[in-house]
C-alpha positions in Angstrom: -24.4 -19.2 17.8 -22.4 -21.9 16.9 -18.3 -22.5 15.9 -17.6 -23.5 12.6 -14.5 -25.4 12.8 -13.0 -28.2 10.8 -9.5 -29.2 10.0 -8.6 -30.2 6.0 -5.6 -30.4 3.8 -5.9 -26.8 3.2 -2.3 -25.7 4.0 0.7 -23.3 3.4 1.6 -25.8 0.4 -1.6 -25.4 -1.5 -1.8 -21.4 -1.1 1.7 -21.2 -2.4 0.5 -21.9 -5.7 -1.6 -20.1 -8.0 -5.1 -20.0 -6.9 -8.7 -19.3 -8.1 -9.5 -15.7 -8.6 -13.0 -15.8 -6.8 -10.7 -17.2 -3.9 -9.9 -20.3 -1.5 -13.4 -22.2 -1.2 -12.5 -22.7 2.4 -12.3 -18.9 3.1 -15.3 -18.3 1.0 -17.4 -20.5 2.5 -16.8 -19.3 5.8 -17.3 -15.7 4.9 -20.3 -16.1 2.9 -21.9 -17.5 6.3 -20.3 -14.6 7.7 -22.2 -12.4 4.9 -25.5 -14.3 5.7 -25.7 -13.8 9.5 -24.9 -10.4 9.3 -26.6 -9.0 6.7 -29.2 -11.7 4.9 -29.3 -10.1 1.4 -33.1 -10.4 0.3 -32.5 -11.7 -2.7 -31.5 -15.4 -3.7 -28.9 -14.6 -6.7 -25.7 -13.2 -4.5 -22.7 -14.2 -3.9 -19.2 -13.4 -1.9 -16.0 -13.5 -3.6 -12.5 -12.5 -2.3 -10.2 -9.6 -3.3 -7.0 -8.3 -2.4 -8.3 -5.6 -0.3 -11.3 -2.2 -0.4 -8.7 -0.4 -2.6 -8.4 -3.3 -5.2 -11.6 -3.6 -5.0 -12.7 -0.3 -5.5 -10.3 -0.2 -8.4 -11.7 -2.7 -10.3 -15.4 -1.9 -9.3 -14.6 1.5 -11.3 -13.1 -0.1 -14.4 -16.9 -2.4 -14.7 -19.1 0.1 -13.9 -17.7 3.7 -15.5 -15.6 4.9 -18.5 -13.2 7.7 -18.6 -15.0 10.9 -18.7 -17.5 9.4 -15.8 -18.3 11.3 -12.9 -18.8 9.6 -9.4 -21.1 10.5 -6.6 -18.9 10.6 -3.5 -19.3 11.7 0.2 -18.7 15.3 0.4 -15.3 14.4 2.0 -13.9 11.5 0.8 -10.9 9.0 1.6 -8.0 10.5 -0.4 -7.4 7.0 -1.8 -10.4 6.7 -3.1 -9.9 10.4 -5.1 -6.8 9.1 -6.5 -7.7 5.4 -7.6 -10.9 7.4 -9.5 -9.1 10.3 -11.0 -6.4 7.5 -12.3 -8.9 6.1 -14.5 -10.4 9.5 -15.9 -13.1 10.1 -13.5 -14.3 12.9 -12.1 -15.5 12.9 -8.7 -18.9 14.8 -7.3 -18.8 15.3 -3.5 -22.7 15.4 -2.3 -23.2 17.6 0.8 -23.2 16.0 4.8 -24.4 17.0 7.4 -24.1 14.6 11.0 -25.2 11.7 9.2 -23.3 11.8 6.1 -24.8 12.2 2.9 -27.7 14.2 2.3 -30.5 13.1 0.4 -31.9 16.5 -0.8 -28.9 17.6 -2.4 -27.8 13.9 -4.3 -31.5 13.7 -5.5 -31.3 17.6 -6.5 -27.3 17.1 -8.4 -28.7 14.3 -10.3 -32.1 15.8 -11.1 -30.4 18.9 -12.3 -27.6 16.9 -14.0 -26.2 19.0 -17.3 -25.5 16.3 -20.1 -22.7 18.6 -20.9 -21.0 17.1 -18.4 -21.0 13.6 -19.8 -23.8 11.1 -19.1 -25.7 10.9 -16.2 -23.6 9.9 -12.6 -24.7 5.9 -12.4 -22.4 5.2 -9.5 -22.1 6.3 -5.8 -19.5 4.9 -3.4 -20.1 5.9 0.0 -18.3 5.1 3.1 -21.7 4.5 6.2 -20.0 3.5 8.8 -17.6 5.8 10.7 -16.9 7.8 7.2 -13.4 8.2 6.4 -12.6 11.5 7.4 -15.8 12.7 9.3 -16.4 9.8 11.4 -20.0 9.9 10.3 -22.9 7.3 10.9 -25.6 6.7 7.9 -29.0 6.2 10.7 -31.1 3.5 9.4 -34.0 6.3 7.9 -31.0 7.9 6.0 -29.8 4.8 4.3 -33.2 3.9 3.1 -33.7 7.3 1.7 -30.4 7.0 -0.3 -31.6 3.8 -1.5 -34.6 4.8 -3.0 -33.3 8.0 -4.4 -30.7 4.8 -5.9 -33.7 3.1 -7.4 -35.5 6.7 -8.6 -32.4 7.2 -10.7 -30.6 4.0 -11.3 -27.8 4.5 -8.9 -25.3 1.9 -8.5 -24.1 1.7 -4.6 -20.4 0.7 -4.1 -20.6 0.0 0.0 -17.4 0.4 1.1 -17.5 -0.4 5.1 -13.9 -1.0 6.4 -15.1 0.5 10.1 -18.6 -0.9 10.0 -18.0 -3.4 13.1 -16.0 -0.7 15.4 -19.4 -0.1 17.8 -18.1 2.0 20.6 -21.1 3.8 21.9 -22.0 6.8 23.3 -19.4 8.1 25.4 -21.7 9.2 28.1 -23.7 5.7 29.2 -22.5 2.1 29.7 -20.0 0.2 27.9 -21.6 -1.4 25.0 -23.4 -4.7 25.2 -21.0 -7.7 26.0 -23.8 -9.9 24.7 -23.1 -11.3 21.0 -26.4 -11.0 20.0 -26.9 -7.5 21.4 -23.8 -6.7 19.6 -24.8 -7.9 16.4 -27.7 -6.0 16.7 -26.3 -2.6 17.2 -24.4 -2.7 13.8 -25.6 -0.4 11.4 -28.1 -1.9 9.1 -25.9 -2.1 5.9 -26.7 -1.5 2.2 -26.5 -4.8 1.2 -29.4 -6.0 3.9 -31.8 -3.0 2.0 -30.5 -4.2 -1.8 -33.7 -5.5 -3.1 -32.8 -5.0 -6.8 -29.3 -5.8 -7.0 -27.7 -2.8 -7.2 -25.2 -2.6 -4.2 -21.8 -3.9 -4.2 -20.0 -4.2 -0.5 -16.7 -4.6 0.3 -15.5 -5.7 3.4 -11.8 -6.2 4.6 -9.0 -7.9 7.1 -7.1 -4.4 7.2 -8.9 -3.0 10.1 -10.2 -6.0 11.6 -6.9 -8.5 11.4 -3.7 -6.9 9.9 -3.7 -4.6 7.0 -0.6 -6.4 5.5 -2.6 -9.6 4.6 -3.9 -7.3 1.6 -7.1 -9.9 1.9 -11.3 -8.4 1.8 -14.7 -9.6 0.4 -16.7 -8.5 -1.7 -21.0 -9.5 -2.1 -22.9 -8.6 -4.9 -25.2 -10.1 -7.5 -23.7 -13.3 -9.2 -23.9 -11.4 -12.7 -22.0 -8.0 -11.2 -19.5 -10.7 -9.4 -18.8 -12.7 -12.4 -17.9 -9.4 -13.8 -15.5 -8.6 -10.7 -14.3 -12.3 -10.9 -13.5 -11.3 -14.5 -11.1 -8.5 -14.5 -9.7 -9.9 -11.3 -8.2 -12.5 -13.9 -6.3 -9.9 -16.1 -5.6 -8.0 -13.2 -4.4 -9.1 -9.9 -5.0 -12.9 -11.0 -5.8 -14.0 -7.4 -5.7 -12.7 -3.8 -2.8 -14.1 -2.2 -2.2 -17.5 -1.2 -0.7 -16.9 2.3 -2.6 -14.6 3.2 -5.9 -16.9 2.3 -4.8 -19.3 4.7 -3.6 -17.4 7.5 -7.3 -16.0 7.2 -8.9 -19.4 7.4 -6.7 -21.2 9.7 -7.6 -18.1 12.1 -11.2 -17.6 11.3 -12.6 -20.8 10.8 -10.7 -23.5 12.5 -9.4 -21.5 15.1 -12.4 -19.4 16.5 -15.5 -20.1 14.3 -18.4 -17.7 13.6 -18.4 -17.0 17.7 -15.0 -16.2 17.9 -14.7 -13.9 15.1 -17.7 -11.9 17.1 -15.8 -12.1 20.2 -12.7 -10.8 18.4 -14.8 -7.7 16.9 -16.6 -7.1 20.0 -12.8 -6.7 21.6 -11.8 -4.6 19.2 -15.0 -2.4 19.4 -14.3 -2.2 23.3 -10.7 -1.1 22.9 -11.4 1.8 20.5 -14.0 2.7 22.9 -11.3 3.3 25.4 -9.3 4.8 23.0 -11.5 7.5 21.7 -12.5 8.5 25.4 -9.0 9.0 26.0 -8.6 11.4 22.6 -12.1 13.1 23.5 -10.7 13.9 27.4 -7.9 15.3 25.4 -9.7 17.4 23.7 -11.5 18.7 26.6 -8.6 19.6 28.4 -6.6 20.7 25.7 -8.3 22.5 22.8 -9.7 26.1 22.8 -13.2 25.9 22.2 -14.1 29.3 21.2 -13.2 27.7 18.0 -12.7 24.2 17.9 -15.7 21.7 17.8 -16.3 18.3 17.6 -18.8 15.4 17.4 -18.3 12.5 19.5 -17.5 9.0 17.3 -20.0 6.4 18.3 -18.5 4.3 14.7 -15.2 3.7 13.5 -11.6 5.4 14.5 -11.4 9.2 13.6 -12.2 12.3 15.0 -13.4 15.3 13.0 -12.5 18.5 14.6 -14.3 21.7 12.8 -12.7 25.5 13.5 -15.6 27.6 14.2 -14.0 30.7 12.8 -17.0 33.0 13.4 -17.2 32.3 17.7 -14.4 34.8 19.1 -12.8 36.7 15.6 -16.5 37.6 13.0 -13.7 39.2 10.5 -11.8 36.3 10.4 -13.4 35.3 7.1 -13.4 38.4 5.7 -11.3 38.4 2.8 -9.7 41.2 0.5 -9.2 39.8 -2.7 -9.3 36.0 -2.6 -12.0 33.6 -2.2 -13.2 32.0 1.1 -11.9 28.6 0.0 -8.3 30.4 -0.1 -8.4 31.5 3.6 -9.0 28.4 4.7 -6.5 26.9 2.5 -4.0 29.8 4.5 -5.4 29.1 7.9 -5.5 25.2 7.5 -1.6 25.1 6.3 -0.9 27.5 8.5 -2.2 25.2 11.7 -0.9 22.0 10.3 2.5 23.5 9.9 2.8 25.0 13.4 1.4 21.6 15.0 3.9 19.8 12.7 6.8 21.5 13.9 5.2 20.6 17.5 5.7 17.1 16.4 2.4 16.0 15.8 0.7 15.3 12.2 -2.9 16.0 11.4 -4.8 15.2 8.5 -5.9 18.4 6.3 -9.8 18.8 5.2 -8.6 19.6 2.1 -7.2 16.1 1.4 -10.7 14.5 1.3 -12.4 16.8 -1.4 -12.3 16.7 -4.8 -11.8 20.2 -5.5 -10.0 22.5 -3.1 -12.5 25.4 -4.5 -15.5 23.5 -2.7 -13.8 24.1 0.5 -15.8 25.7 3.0 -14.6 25.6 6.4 -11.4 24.5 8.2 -11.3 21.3 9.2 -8.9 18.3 10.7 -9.0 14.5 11.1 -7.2 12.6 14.0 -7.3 9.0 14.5 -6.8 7.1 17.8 -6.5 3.4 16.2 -2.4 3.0 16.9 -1.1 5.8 19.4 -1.0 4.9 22.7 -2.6 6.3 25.6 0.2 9.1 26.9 0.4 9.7 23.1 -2.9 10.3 22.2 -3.3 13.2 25.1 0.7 14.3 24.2 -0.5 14.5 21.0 -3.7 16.8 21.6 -1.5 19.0 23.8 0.2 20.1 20.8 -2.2 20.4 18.3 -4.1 22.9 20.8 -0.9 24.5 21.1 -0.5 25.1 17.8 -4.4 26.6 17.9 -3.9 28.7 20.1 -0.5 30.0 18.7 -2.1 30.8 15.5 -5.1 32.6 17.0 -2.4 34.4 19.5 -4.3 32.3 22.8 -2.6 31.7 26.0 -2.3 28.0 27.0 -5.5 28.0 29.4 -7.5 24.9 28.7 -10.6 24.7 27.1 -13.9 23.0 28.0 -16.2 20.8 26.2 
């Protein structure tokens, strides 16, 4: 593979000024390549454009594609950014069931084969996170996505490919660190939408936040050149251009600093670290969390861990209720756990932030993350969210096992 480097008058002078909303033609040429070794579209007509970040992006990807009143297909659980920037523009959002591998075919191509036009028109969009989903931590397999794409061409779905954790390989946690070849690497990323879009009708967006620095406010988007002359289009009236600095820091770094091999290098780092990362949080949850009702599914993609509370193990009457609905009982049990580990000095993300509807709830459920915290943190950390389990289930403080 080789470097892409080159030196030019491209410098902090020229991003200080206004730019082109499609982005610096230095950056964009080096990301397109970027785009075209890792993913190939098989189609001629596509093209890569800059934004200001996934969320601007999404944003604007709503305003060309829906009108208030829409509803979105979404994972089941879904990034709570992603609820809000939809619901600000009058859309309602339809969570389609997971399982281990996210989204489940049966039950998108059943919701839109039963759709009620009372509703409003038919869904045309779905925006799906594949790769380490944001909060489950699940992994579209390569069968799954090429279901989903033909149940996107049976009923002229629109894909928005949002992929912020698609390079973050870390493996199984039981075998062999992951290949330290850059080929073997590049071949165990997920096959993306994008590489399957034979009729145009995936948009991905790609961004610096996890990758680089999440303050450059820089990503990518690739598309067809008639749904990215849109997206070029309302990034004029909107956020005019992506920002100046921030373009150059990118390409200074990128392409004359490390080059197409570099960049690799970099990811395949980065993939290695949160490898080591999540086996620390996973050994922290062996030794720390009561397994009679907490469970988990090691990450092999991306930087969360999904913990479910398997309420049914050592209590059956738990979910017995007497006058409410499930969905309230775990609404009681789920603030009831986050408190307690809050006032233990550790925060935990809520299931019930990632789903549309708190009535759809059906379980109790938490996301943890191990990108930041270090090491002594990470198992600290643990320690009291199993303590604040157990106090809530009136457990000692044995340790559980995995």
């Amino acid at each position: 593979m080789g470097c892409a480097k080159s030196e030019d008058d491209y410098d902090l002078g020229i991003a200080m000024n206004y730019g082109y909303s499609s982005g610096s033609p230095h950056l964009l040429r080096y990301l397109t390549e970027h785009t075209e070794l890792l993913h190939n579209p098989p189609y001629q007509d596509w093209e890569t454009v800059l934004s200001c970040g996934t969320t601007s992006a999404m944003e604007i990807a709503f305003r060309i594609f829906t009108n208030p009143g829409d509803t979105v297909l979404m994972d089941g659980y879904m990034y709570s950014g992603t609820l809000t920037a939809a619901q600000s523009q009058g859309l309602n959002a339809l969570g389609i069931e997971m399982d281990e591998q996210g989204i489940i075919p049966e039950d998108l191509d059943h919701k839109l084969n039963t759709w009620d036009s009372k509703k409003g028109r038919k869904p045309f969009v779905l925006y799906t996170i594949p790769s380490g989903q944001n909060p489950t931590s699940t992994t579209q397999g390569f069968e799954r996505r090429k279901e989903i794409y033909q149940l996107a061409e049976k009923h002229n779905l629109f894909i928005l490919e949002d992929d912020p954790y698609f390079y973050f390989q870390m493996g199984k946690h039981t075998i062999d660190a992951p290949p330290a070849d850059l080929d073997d690497y590049i071949k165990s990323l997920p096959v993306s939408y994008l590489s399957l879009d034979v009729s145009g009708r995936v948009l991905r967006m790609d961004t610096t936040s996890k990758i680089l620095a999440p303050g450059l406010r820089c990503g990518w988007v690739t598309g067809s050149s008639q749904v990215i002359e849109k997206f070029i289009c309302y990034s004029e009236v909107g956020v005019v251009c992506p920002s100046g600095p921030s373009q150059v820091m990118a390409y200074k770094l990128l392409d004359v600093k490390w080059g197409h091999e570099g960049f690799i290098r970099w990811l395949m780092n980065l993939s290695a670290e949160y490898r080591r990362r999540r086996d620390v949080l996973v050994a922290a949850c062996e030794k720390h969390l009561p397994t009679e009702y907490c469970v988990w599914k090691v990450p092999e993609v991306g930087m969360f861990l999904w913990i479910d509370l398997d309420l049914s193990k050592s209590n059956p009457t738990i979910n017995q209720v007497n006058g409410t609905e499930p969905w309230q009982k775990y609404l009681e049990i789920e603030g009831e756990i986050f408190n307690r580990a809050q006032e233990n000095g550790v925060v935990v993300s809520k299931a019930s932030w990632f789903i549309p509807d708190v009535k759809d709830l059906k379980q109790v459920s938490f996301r943890l993350t191990f990108a930041a915290a270090k090491e002594d943190a990470l198992d600290k950390g643990m320690e009291r969210f199993g303590q604040a389990v157990r106090s809530y289930f009136g457990k000692g403080q044995q340790n559980g096992k995995a």
